[in-house]
PyMOL Python script that loads the backbone (N, CA, C, O; Angstrom):
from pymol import cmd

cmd.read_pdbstr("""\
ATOM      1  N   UNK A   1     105.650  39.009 -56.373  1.00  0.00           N
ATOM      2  CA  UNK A   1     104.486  38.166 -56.361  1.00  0.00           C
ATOM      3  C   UNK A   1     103.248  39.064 -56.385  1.00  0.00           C
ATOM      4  O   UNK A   1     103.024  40.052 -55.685  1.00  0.00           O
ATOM      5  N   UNK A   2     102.590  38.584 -57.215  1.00  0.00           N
ATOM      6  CA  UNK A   2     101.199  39.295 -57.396  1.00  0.00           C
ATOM      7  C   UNK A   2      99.791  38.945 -56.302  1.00  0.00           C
ATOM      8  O   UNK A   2      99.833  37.803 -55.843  1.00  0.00           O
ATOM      9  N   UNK A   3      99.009  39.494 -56.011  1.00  0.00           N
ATOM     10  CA  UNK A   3      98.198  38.700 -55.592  1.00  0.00           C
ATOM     11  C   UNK A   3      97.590  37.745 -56.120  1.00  0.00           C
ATOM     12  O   UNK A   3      97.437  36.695 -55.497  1.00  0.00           O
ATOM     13  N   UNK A   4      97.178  37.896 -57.221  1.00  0.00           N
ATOM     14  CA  UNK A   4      96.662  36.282 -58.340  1.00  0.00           C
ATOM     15  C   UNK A   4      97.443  35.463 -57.919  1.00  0.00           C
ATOM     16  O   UNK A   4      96.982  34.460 -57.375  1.00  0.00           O
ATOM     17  N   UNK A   5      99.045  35.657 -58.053  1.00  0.00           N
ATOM     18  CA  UNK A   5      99.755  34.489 -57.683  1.00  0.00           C
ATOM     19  C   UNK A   5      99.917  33.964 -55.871  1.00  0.00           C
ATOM     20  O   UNK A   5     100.414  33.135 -55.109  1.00  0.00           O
ATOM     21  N   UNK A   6      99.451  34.633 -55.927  1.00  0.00           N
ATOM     22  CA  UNK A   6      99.453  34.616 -54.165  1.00  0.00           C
ATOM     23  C   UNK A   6      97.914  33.455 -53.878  1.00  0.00           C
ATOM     24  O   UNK A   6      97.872  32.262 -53.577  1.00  0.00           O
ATOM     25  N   UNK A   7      97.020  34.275 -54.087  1.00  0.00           N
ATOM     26  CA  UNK A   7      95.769  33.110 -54.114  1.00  0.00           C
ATOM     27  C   UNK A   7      95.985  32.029 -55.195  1.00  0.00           C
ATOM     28  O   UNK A   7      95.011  31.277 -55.221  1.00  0.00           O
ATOM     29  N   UNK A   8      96.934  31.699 -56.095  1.00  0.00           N
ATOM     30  CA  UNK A   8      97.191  30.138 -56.850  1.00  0.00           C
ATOM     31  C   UNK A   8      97.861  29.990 -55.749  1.00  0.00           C
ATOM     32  O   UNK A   8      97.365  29.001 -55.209  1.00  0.00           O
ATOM     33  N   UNK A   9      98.637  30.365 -55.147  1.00  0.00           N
ATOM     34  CA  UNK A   9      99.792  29.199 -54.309  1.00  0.00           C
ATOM     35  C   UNK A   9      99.380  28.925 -53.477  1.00  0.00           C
ATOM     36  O   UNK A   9      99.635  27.762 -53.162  1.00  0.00           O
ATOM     37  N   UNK A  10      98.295  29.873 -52.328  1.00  0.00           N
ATOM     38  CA  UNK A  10      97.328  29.317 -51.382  1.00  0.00           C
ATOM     39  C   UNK A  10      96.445  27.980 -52.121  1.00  0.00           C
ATOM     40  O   UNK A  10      96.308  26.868 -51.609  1.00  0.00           O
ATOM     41  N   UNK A  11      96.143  28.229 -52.863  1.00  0.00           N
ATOM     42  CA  UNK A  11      94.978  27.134 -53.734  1.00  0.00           C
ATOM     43  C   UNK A  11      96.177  25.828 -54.002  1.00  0.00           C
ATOM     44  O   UNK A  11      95.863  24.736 -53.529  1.00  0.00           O
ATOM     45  N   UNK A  12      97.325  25.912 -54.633  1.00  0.00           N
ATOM     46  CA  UNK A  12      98.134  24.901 -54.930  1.00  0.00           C
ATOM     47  C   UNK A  12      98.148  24.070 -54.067  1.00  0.00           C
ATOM     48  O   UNK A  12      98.040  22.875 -54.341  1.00  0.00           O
ATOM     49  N   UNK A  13      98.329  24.668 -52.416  1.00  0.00           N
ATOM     50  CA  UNK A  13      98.750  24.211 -51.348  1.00  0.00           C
ATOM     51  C   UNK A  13      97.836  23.676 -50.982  1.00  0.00           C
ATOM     52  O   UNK A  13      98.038  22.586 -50.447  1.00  0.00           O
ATOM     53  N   UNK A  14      96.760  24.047 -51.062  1.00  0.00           N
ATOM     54  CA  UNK A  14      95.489  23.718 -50.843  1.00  0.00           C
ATOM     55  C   UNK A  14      95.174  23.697 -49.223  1.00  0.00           C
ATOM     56  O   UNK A  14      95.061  22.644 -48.595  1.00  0.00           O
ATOM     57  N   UNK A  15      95.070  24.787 -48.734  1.00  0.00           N
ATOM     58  CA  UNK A  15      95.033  25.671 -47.973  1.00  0.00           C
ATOM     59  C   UNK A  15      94.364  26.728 -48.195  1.00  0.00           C
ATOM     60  O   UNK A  15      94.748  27.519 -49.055  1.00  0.00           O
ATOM     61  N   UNK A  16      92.914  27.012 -47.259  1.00  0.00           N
ATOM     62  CA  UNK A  16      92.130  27.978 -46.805  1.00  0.00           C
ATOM     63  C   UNK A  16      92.750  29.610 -46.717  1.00  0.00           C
ATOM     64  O   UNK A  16      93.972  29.594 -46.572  1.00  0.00           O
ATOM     65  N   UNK A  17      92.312  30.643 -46.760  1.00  0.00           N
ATOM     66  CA  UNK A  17      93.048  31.915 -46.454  1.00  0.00           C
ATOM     67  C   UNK A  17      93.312  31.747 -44.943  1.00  0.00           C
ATOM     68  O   UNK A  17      94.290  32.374 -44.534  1.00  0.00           O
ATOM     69  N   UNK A  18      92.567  30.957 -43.955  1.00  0.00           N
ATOM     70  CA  UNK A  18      92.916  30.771 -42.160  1.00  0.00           C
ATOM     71  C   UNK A  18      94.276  30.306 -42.744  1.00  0.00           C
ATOM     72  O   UNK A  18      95.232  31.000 -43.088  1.00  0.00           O
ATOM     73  N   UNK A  19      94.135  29.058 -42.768  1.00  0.00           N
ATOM     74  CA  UNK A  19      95.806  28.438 -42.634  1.00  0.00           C
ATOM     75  C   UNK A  19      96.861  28.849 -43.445  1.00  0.00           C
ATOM     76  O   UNK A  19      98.015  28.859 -43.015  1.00  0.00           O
ATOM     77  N   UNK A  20      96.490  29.289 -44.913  1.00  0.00           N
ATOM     78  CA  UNK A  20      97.980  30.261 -45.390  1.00  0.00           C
ATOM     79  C   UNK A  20      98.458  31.460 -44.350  1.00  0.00           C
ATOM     80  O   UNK A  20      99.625  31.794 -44.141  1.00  0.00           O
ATOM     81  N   UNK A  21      97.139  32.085 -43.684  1.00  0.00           N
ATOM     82  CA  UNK A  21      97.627  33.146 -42.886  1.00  0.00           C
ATOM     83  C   UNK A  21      98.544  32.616 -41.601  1.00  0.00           C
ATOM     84  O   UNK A  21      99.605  33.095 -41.201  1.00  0.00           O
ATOM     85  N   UNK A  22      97.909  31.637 -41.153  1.00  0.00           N
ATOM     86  CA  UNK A  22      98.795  31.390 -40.312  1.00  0.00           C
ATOM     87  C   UNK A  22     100.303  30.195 -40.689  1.00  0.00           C
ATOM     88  O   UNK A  22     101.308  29.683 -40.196  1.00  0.00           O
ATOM     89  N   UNK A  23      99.989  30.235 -41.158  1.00  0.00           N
ATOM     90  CA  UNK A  23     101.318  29.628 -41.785  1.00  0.00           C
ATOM     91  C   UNK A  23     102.315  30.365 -42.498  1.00  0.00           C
ATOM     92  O   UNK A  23     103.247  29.874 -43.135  1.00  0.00           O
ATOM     93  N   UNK A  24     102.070  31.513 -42.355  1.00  0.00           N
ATOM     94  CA  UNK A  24     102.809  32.877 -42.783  1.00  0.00           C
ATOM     95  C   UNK A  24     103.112  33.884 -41.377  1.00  0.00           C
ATOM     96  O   UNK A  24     103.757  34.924 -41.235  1.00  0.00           O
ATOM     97  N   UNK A  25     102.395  33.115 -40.529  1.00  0.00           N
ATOM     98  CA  UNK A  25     102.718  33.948 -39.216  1.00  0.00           C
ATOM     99  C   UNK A  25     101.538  35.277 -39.207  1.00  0.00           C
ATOM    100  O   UNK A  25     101.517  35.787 -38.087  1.00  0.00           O
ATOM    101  N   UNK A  26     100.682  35.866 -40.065  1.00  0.00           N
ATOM    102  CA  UNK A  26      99.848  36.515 -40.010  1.00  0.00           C
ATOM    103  C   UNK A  26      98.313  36.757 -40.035  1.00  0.00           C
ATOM    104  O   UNK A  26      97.658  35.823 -40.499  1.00  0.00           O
ATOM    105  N   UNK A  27      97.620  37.867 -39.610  1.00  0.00           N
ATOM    106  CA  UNK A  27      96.130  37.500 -39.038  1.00  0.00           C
ATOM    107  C   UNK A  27      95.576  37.070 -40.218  1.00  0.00           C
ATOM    108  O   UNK A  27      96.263  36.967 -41.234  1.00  0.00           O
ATOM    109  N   UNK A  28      93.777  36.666 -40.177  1.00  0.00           N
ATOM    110  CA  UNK A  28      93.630  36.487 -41.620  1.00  0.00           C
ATOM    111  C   UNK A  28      93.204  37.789 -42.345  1.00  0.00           C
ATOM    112  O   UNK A  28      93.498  37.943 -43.531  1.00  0.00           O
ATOM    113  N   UNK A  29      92.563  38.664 -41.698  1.00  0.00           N
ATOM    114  CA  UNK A  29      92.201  39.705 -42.132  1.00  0.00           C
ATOM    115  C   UNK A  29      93.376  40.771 -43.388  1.00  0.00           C
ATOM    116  O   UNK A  29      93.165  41.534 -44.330  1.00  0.00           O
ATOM    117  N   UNK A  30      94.659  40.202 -42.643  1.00  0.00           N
ATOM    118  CA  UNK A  30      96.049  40.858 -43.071  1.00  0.00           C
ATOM    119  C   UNK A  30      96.059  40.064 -44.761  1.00  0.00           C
ATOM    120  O   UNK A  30      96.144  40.607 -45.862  1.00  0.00           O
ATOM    121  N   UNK A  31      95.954  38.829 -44.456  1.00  0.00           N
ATOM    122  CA  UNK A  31      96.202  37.970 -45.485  1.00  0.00           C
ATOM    123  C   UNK A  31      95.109  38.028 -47.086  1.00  0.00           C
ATOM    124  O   UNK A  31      95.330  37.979 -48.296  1.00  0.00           O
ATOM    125  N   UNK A  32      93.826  38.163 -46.147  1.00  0.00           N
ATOM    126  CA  UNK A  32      92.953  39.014 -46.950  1.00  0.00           C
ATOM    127  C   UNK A  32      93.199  39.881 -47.891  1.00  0.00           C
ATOM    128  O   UNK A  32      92.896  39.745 -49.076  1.00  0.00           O
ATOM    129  N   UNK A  33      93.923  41.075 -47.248  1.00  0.00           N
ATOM    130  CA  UNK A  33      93.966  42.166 -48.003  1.00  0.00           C
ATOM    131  C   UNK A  33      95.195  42.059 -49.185  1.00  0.00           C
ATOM    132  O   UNK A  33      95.387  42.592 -50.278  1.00  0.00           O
ATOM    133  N   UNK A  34      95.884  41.109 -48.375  1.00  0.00           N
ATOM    134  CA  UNK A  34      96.903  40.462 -49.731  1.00  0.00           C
ATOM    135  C   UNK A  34      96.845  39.986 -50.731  1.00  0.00           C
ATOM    136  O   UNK A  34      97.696  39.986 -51.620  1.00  0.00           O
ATOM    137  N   UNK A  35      95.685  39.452 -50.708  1.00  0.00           N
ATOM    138  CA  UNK A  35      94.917  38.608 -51.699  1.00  0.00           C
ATOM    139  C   UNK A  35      94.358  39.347 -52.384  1.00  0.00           C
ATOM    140  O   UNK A  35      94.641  39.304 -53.581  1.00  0.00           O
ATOM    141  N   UNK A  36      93.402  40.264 -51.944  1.00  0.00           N
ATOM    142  CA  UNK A  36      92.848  41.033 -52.900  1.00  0.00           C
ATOM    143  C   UNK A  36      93.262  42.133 -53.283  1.00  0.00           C
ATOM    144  O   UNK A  36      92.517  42.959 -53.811  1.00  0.00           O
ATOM    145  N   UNK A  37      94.957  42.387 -53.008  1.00  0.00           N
ATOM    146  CA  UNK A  37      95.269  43.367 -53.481  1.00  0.00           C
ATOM    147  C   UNK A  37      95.329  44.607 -53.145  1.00  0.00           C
ATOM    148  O   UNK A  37      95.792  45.588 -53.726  1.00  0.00           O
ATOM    149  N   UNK A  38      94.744  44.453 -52.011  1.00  0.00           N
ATOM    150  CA  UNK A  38      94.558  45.879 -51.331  1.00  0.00           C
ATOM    151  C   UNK A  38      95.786  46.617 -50.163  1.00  0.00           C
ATOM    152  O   UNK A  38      95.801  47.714 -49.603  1.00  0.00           O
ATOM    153  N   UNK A  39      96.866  45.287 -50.126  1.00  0.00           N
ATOM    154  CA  UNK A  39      98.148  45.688 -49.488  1.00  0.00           C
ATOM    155  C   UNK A  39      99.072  44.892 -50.519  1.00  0.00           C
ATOM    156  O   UNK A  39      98.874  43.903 -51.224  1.00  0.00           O
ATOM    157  N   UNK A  40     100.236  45.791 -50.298  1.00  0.00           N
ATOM    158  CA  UNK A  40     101.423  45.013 -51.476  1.00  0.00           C
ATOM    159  C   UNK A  40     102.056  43.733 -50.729  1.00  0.00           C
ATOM    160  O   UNK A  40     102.035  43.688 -49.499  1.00  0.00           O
ATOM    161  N   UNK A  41     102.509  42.894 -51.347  1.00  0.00           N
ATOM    162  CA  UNK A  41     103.217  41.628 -51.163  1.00  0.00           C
ATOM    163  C   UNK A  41     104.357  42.298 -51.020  1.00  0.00           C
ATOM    164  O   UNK A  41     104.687  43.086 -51.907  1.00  0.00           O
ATOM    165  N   UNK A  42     105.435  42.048 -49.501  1.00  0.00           N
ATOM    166  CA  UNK A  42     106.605  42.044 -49.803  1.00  0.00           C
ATOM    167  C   UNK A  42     107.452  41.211 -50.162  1.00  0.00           C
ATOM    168  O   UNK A  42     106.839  40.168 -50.393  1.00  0.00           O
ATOM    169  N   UNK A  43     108.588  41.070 -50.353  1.00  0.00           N
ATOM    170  CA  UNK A  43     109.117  40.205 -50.558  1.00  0.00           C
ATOM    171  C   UNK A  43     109.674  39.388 -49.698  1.00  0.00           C
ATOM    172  O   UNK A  43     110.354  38.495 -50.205  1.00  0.00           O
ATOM    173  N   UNK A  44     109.603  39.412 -48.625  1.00  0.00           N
ATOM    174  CA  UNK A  44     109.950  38.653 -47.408  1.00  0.00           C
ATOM    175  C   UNK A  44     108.737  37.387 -47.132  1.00  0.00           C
ATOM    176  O   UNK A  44     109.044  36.381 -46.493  1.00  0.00           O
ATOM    177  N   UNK A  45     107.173  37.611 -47.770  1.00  0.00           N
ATOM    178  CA  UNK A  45     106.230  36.950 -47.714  1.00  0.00           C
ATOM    179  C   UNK A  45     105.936  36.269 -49.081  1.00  0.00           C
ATOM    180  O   UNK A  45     104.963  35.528 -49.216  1.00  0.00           O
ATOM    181  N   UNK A  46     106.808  36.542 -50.091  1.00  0.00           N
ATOM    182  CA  UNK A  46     106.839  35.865 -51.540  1.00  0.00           C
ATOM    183  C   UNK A  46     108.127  34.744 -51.372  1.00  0.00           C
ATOM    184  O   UNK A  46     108.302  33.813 -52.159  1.00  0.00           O
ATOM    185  N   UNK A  47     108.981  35.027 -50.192  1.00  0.00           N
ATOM    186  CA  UNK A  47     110.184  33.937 -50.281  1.00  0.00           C
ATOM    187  C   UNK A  47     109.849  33.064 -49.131  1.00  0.00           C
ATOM    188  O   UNK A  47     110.632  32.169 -48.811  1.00  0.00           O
ATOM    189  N   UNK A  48     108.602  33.284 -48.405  1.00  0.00           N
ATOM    190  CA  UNK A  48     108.195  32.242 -46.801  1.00  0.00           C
ATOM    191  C   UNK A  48     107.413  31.306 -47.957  1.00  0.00           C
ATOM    192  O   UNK A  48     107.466  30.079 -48.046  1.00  0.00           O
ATOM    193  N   UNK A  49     106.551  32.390 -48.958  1.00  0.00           N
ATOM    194  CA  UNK A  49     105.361  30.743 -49.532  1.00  0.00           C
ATOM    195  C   UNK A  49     106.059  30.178 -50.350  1.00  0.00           C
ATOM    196  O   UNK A  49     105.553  29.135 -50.762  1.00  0.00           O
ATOM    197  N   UNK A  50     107.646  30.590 -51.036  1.00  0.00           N
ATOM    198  CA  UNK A  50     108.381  29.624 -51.830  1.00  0.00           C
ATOM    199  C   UNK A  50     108.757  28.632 -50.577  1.00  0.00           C
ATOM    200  O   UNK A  50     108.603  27.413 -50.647  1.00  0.00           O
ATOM    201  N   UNK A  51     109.154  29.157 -49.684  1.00  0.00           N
ATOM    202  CA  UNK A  51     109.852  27.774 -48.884  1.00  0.00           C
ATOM    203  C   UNK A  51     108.733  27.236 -48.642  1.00  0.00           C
ATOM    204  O   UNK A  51     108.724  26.174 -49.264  1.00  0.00           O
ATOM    205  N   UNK A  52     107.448  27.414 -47.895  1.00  0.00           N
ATOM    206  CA  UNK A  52     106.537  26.672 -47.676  1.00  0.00           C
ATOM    207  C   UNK A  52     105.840  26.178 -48.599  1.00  0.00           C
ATOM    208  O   UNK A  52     104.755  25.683 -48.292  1.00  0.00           O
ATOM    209  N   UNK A  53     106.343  26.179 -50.198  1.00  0.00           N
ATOM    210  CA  UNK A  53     106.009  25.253 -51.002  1.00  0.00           C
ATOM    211  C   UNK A  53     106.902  24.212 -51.239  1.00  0.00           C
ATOM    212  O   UNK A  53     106.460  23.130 -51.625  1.00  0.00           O
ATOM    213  N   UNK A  54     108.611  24.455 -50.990  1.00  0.00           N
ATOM    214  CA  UNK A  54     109.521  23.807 -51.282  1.00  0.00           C
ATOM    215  C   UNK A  54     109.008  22.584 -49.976  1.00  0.00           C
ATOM    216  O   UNK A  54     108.462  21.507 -50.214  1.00  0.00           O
ATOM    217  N   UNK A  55     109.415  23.201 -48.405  1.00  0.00           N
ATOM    218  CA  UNK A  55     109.045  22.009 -47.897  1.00  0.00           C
ATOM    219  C   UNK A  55     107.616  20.583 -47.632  1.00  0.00           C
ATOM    220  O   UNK A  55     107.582  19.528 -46.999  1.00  0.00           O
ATOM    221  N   UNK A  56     106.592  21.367 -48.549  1.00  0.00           N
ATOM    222  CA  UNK A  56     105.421  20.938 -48.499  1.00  0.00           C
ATOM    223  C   UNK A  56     105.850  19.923 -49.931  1.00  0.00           C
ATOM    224  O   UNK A  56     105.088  18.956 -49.948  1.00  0.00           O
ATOM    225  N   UNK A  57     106.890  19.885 -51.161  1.00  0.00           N
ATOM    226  CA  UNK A  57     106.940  19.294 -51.779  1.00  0.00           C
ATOM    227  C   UNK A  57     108.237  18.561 -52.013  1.00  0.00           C
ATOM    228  O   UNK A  57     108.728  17.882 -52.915  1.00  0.00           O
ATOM    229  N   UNK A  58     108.650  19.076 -50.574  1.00  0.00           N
ATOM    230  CA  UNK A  58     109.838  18.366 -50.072  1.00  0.00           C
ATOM    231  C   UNK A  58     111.102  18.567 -51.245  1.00  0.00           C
ATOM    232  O   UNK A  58     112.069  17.810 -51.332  1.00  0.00           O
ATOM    233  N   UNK A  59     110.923  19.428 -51.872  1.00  0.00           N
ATOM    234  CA  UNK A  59     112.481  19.842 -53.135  1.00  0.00           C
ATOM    235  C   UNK A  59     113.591  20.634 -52.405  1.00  0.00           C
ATOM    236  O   UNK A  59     113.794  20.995 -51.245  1.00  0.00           O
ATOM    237  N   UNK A  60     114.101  20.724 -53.370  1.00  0.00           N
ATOM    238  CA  UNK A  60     116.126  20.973 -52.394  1.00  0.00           C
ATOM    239  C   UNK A  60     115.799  22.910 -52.451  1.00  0.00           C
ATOM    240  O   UNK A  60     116.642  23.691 -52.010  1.00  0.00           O
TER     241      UNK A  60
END
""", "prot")
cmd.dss("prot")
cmd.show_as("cartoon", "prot")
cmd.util.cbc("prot")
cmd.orient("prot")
């Protein structure tokens, strides 16, 4: 996951950088830097915003 795609799926969700961060379990400042790229996405935080898109759109 890229950060571009990282700020669409915050935006999809439609959710603020506060509440994606915490809805990822992390500060916002952290989440920040995710966004803009300035820390890498792991993949442990590219498979929390798939589920927290799956259950936000309720799919299997």
């Amino acid at each position: 996951m890229t950060s571009e795609q990282l700020r669409q799926w915050r935006r999809d969700m439609g959710w603020t950088q506060e509440e994606a961060a915490r809805q990822l379990g992390r500060g916002v400042r952290s989440y920040e830097y995710l966004e803009s790229g300035a820390s890498t996405i792991k993949r442990e935080t590219a498979l929390a915003c798939e589920a927290l898109r799956r259950k936000e759109n309720r799919l299997p």
